[in-house]
N, C-alpha and C positions, 0 to 999 in steps of 0.2 A: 363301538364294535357290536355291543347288543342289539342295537337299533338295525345295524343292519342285517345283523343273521335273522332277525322278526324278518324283515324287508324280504331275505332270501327264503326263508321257510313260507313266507304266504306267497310268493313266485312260485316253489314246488309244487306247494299245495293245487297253484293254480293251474300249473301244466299238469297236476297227472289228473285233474279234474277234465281239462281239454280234450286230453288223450283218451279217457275214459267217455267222455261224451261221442269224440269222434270213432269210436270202436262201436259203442250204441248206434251211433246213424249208419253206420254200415250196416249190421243186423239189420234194421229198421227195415231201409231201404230194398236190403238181399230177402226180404220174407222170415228173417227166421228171431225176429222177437215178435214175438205174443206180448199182445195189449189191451188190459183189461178194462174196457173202458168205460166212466163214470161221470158222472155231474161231477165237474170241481168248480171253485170261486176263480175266475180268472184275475180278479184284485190280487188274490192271495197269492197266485202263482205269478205275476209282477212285480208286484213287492218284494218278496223272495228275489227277485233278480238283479232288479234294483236293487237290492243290500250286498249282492254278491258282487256287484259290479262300482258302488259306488266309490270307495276309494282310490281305486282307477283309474277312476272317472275323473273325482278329482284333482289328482296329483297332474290328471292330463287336460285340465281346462275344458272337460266335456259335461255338459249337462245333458240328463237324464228324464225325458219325459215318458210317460207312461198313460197317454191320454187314448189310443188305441192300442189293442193287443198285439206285437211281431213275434211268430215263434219259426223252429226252424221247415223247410220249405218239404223233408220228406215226411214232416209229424202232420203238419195240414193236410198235406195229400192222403196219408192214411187216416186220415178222419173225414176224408172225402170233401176236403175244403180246398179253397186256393189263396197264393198269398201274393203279392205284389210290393212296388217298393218303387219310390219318387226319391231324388237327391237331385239337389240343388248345391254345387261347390260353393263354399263361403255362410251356406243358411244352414245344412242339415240333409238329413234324410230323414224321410218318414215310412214304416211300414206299415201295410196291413195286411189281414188274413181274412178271409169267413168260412165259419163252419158249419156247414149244416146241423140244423136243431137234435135230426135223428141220425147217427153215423151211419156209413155206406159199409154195405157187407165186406169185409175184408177177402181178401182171396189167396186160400190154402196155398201156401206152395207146395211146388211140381214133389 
């Protein structure tokens, strides 16, 4: 019974982390979060992900590579980059992004 309320409480954890993301990409998207933006280590923020996801991952047979950067598709475009995305049924998929070195002016909303 312990085992599984841990099971259910990191499930929770995980949907209101979801939902809280997918409320960010709406902001995102609609102009109305402000983003401060700076040099980060792109390692650093993959690994972070990869730790968030890896259990997951495991319990579902999925391995976890990290050899280019995939982030979500309206974060690249506000940083003035683009991203793409190759799958192969049976092999994987693979994403990528690129970002411009110097970010693209953002545009005030109306």
């Amino acid at each position: 019974m312990k085992r599984k309320a841990e099971q259910a409480e990191r499930s929770i954890q995980r949907l209101i982390s979801l939902v809280k993301e997918l409320l960010d990409l709406e902001k995102l998207e609609s102009g109305m979060m402000e983003m401060a933006l700076a040099p980060v280590s792109v390692a650093s923020i993959l690994e972070r992900a990869a730790e968030s996801v890896a259990e997951f991952a495991e319990q579902h047979n999925v391995t976890i590579e990290a050899g280019q950067p995939s982030v979500c598709k309206a974060l690249v475009e506000q940083h003035g980059g683009t991203i793409g995305l190759e799958s192969e049924e049976g092999k994987g998929s693979e994403f990528c992004f690129r970002i411009p070195r110097k970010p693209a002016p953002s545009a005030a909303p109306d």
